[in-house]
C-alpha positions as CSV (number, residue, x, y, z in Angstrom):
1,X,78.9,126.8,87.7
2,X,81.1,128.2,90.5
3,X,81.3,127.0,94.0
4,X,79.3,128.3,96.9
5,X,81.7,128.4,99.7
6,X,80.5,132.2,101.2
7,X,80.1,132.1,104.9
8,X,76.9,131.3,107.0
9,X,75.6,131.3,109.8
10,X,72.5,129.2,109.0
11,X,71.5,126.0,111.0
12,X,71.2,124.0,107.9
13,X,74.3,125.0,106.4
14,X,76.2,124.4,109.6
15,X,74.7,120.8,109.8
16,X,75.3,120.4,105.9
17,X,79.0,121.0,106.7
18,X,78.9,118.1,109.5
19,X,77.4,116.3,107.2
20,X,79.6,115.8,104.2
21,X,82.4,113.7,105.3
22,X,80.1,111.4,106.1
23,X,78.3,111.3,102.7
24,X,81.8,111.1,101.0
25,X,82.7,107.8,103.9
26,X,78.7,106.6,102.9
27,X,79.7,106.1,99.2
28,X,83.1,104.4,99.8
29,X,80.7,102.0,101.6
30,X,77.7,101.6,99.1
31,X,78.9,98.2,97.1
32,X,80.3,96.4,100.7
33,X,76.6,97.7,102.2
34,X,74.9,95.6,99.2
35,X,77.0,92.8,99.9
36,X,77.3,92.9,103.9
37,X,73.5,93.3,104.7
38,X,71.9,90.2,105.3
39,X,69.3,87.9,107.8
40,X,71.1,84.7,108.6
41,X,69.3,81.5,109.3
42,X,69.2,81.9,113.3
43,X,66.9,85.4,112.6
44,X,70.1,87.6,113.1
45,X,70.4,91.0,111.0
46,X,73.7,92.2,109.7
47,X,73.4,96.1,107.9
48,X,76.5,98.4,107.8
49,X,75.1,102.1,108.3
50,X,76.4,104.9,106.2
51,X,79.7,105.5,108.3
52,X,81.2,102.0,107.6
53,X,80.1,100.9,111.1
54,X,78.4,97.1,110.6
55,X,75.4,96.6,113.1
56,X,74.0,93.0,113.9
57,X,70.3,92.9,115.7
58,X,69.4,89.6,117.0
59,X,65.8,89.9,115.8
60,X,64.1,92.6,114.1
61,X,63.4,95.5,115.6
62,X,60.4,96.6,116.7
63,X,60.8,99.9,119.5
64,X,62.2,102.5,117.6
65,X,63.6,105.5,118.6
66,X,64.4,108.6,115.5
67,X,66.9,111.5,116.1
68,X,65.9,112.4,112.6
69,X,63.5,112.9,110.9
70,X,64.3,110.3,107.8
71,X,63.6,107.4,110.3
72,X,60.2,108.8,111.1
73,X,59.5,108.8,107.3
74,X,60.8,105.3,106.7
75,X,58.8,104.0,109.7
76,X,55.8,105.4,108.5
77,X,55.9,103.9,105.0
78,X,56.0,100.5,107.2
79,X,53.5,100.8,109.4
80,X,55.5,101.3,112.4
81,X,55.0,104.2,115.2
82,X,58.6,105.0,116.7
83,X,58.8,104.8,120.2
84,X,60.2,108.2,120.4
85,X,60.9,111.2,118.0
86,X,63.1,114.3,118.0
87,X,61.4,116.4,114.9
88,X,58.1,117.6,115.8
89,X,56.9,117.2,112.1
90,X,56.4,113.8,113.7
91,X,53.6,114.8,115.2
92,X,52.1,115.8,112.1
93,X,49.1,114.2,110.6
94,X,50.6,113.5,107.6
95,X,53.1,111.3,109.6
96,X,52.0,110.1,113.6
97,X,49.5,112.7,114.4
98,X,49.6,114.7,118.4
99,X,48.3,111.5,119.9
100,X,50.6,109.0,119.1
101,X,52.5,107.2,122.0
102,X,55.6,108.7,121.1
103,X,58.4,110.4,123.8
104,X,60.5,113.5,122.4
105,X,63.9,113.5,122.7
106,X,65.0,117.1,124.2
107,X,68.4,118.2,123.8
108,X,70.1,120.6,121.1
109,X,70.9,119.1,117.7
110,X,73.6,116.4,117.6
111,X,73.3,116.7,121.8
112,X,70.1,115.0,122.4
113,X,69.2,114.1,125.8
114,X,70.6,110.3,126.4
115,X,68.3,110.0,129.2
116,X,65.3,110.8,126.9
117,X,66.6,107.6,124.4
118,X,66.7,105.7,127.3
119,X,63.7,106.0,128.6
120,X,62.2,105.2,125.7
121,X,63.9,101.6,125.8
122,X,64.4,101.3,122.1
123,X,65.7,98.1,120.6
124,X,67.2,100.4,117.8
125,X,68.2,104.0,117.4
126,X,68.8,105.6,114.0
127,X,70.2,108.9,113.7
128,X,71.9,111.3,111.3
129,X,75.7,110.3,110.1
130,X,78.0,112.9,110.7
131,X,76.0,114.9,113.5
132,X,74.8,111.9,116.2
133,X,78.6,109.7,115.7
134,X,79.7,111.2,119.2
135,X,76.3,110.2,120.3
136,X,77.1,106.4,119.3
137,X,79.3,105.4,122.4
138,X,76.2,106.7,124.9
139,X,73.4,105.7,123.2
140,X,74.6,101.9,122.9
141,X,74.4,101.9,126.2
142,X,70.8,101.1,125.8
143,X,70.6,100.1,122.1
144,X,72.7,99.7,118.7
145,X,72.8,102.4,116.8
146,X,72.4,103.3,113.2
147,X,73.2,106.6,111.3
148,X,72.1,107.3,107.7
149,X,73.3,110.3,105.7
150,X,71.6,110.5,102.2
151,X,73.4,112.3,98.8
152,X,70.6,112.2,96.9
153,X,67.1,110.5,96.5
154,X,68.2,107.2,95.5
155,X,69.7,106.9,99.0
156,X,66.7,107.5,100.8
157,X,65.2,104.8,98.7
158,X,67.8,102.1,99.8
159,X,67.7,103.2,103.3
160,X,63.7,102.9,103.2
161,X,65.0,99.1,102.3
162,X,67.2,98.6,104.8
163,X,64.3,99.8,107.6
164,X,62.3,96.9,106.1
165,X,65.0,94.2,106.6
166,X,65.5,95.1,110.3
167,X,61.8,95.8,111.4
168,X,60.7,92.5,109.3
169,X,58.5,94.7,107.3
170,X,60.5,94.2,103.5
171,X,57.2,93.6,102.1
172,X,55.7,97.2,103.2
173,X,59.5,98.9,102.4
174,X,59.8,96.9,99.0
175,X,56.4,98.4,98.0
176,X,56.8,102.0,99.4
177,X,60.3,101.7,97.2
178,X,58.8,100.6,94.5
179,X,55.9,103.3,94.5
180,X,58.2,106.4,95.2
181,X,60.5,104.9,92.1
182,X,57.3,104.7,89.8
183,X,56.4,108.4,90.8
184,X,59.8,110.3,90.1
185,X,59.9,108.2,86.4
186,X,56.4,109.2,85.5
187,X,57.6,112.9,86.5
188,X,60.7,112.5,84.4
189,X,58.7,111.9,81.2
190,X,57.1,115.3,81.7
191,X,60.6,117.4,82.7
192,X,60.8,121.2,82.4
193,X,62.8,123.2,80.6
194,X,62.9,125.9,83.6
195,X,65.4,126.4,85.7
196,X,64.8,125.6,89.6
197,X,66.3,126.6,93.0
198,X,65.9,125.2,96.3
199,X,66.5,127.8,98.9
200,X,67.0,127.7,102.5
201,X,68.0,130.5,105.5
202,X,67.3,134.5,105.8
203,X,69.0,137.1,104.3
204,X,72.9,136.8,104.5
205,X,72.5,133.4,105.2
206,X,71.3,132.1,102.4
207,X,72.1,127.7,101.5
208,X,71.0,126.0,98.0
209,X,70.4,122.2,98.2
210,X,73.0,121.4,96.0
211,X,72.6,118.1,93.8
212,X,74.4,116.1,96.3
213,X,70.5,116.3,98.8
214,X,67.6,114.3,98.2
215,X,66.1,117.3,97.9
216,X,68.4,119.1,95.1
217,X,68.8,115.2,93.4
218,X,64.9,114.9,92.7
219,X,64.8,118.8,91.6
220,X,66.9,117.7,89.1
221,X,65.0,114.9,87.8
222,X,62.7,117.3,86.3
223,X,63.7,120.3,85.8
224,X,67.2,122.0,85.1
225,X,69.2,121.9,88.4
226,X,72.8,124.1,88.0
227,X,73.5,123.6,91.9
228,X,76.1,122.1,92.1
229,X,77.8,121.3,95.6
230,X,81.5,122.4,95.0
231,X,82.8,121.3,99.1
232,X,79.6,121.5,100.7
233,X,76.5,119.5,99.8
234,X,74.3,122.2,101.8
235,X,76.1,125.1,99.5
236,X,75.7,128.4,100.8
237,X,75.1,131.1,98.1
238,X,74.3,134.8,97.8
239,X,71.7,136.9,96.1
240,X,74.6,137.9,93.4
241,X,74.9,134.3,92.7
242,X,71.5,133.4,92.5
243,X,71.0,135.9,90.2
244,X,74.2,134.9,87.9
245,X,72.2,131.8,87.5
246,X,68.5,133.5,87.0
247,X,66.5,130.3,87.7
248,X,62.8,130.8,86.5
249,X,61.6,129.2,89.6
250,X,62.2,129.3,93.5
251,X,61.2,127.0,96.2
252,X,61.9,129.1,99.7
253,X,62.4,127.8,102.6
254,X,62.2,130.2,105.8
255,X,63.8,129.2,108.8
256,X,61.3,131.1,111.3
257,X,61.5,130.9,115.5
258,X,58.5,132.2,118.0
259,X,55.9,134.0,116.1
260,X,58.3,135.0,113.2
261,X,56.2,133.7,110.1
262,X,57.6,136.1,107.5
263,X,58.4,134.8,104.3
264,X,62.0,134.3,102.9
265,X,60.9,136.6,99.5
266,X,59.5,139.0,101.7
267,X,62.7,139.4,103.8
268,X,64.8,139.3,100.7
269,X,62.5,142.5,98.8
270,X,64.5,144.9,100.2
271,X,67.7,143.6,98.4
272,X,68.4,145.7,95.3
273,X,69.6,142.1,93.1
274,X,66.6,140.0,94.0
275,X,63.5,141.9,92.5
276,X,65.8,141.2,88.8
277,X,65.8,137.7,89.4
278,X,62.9,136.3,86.8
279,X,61.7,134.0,89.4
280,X,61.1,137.1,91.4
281,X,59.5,139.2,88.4
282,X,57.2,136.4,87.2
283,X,56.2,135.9,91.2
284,X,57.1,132.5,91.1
285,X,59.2,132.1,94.2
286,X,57.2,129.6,95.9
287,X,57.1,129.2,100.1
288,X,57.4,125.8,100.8
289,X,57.5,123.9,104.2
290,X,61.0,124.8,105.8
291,X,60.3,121.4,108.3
292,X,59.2,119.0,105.0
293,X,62.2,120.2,102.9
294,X,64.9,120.5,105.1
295,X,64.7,117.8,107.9
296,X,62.4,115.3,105.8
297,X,64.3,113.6,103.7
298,X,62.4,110.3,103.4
299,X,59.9,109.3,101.0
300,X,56.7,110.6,102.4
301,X,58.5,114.1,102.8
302,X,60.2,113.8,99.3
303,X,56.6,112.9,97.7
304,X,55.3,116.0,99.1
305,X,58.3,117.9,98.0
306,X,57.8,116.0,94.2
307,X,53.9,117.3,94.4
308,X,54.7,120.8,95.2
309,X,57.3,120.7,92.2
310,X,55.5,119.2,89.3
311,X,52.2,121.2,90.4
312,X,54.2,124.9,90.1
313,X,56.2,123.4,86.9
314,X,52.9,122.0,85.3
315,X,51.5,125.8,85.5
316,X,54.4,126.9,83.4
């Protein structure tokens, strides 16, 4: 399997490539992170986040404010509403719903409004490593910061553990864990033969979620999953690529603005290579939720992604 290193312009590719020194720094730090976190006997916290930076809360922490989306998952699975959100999937039913007290964070990604964090007087902020570090030195202005940066499902598991041991909720987290675990093994006794792609972008801007993603890691937990993430976990690919592999099954992701709903196989029909790919013949390039599959990344997003995938792969 070759590398996908062709250019793109693509919003998730340019935040995968943000994103990947920190994931390399993350697993330099995963044995000292198992060690180092900890609750000490006067109710202090100790965690180290996924950029080596060690954070101690005095208590646990209960006003929450997510610049991504994975902290909104995680604080769902323990029964805590964050006090303000920057994803609107947030406001989802399937997460807070429209009416929940929650203040949106403005700003452009990895330049969120500080003011908007502020004002939402959060006893912790958790952000994405590798996109929010220049972020760090405002935000603690008002609270200690933590960024996450997952490589693969497993990660989002431990991280939905560390969000128990600082809210107090490692009951709730521990259980959620333990559930999600449970799910992906009872998938894995049932894996397909087929060959899957995750697929992200518009044409000539095209990204794969490479094994090194949540995303790409649980794809490959039950079914075979060739993407491999050469120096870019977010690889970008082309149609020629996609169809040196031939994978038997597509889940696309359209990146859409305004009233732009078209699919990503509808804007890719018009390229001679794609009709010949057999996901393409056999119509099974599946549309899938560009917000639950791209900026999810927690377990209540990675469940949804888990039933899409087993549904489409039991129909084989």
């Amino acid at each position: 399997m070759r590398k996908f290193i062709d250019s793109s312009t693509s919003s998730r590719a340019t935040a995968g490539r943000l994103v990947i020194a920190a994931s390399a720094l993350a697993l330099l730090f995963t044995t000292a992170c198992g060690a180092d976190d900890k609750e000490s006997s006067t109710g202090a916290i100790t965690v180290t986040d996924a950029t080596g930076t060690t954070l101690t809360l005095d208590a646990h922490a209960d006003r929450i404010a997510c610049l991504t989306m994975m902290c909104v998952d995680a604080l769902k699975e323990v029964g805590i509403t964050p006090v303000a959100y920057r994803e609107d999937l947030a406001t989802d039913d399937r997460f807070f719903g429209p009416d929940a007290d929650m203040r949106k964070i403005t700003g452009g990604f990895g330049e969120e409004n500080i003011e908007d964090i502020a004002l939402s007087e959060p006893d912790l902020v958790i952000g994405l490593g590798g996109v929010r570090d220049g972020l760090r030195a405002a935000v603690e202005e008002s609270a200690p910061m933590y960024l996450v940066n997952p490589a693969s499902w497993q990660d989002s598991v431990e991280f939905l553990r560390t969000v128990g041991q600082l809210t107090g909720r490692q009951a709730e987290a521990d259980a959620a864990a333990q559930s999600f675990v449970e799910r992906v093994e009872a998938a894995k006794t049932n894996r397909s033969e087929l060959t899957t792609l995750s697929m992200y972008g518009e044409p000539g801007s095209l990204g794969v979620d490479s094994v090194e993603t949540p995303v790409g890691s649980l794809l490959a937990e039950v079914s075979d999953y060739p993407w491999q993430a050469g120096t870019d976990a977010f690889a970008t690919v082309s149609v020629e690529q996609i169809a040196s592999v031939d994978p038997d099954v597509v889940f696309a992701q359209a990146f859409s603005s305004g009233d732009d709903s078209e699919s990503l196989s509808a804007r890719l029909a018009s390229n001679p290579v794609w009709p010949l790919i057999s996901a393409a013949r056999s119509g099974r390039v599946v549309e899938v939720e560009a917000s639950v599959w791209a900026t999810g990344r927690g377990t209540v997003s990675l469940s949804i992604v888990l039933d899409t995938v087993t549904d489409e792969l039991a129909g084989a």
